[in-house]
N, C-alpha and C positions, 0 to 999 in steps of 0.2 A: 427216584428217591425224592419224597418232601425236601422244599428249602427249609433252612432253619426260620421258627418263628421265633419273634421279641422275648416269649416266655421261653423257648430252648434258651438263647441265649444269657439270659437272665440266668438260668438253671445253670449253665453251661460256667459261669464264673465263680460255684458255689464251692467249697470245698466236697469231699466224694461222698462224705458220711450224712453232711447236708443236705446234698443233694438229691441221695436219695430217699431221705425222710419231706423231702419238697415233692418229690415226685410221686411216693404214696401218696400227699396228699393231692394232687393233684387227680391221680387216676383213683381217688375215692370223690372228688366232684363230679367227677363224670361220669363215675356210676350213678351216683344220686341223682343229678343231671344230665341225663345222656347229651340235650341238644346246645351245654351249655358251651359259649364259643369265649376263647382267651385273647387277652390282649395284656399291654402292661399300662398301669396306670396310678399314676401317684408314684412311681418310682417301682410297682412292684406287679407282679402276674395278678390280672385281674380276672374273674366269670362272671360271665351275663350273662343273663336266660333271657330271650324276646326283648334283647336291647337293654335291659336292666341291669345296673351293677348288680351283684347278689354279694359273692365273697370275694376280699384280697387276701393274698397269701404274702408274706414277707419274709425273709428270712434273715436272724440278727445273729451276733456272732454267739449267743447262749440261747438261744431260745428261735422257732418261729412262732409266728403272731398269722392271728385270722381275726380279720372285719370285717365287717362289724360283728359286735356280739349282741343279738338284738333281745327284747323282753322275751324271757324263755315261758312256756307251763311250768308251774309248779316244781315238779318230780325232775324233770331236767335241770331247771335253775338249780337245782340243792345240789345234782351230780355233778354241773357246770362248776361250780361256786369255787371250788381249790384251784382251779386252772384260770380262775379267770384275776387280769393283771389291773384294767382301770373298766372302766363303765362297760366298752363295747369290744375289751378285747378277750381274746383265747389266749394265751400262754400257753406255749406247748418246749418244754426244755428240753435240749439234746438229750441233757445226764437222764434223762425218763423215756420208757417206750409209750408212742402214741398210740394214746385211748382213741381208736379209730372207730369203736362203735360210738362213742360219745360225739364225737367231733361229724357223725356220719347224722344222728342223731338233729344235732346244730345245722347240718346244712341242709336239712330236711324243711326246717324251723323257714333256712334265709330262701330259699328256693320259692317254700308257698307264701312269702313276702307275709305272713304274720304269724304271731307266737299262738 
């Protein structure tokens, strides 16, 4: 069996409903990124792709948060626009199901490191 890694643990203190809205997002980076490797950083699970932060994932007692939220195209920015909290974040709130094509969309965007 794997040790637990920084980001299990992180997950591992989250309440269960949390947790598992952390953990979709989680294994939707990695589809989008298959080679992307985790670590925690700034307090929170971080992905880096070839050594580059790409996203953090955080999760707050109403909402998780993904950053950055970088200059989107066009057609994305408009879809992005309700969900998004200050300049570079995602708002994603329990009380709503996650828009995973969008959010799949966005890490498309932070992966090829430009909009």
């Amino acid at each position: 069996m794997d040790p637990m890694t920084p980001v299990d643990d992180y997950l591992a203190a989250l309440d269960d409903d949390v947790r598992e809205r952390m953990e979709e997002l989680r294994a939707l980076v990695h589809r989008v990124a298959p080679d992307a490797q985790e670590r925690i950083s700034y307090g929170m699970p971080t992905f880096t792709v070839d050594g580059r932060p790409v996203v953090h994932l955080a999760a707050w007692k109403r909402h998780i948060a993904l950053y950055p939220l970088p200059p989107l195209p066009p057609g994305l920015a408009e879809q992005v626009a309700p969900w998004r909290a200050a300049k570079d974040t995602l708002r994603l709130p329990h009380d709503r199901p996650l828009p995973l094509p969008l959010v799949a969309a966005v890490l498309e965007v932070l992966v090829a490191g430009r909009p």
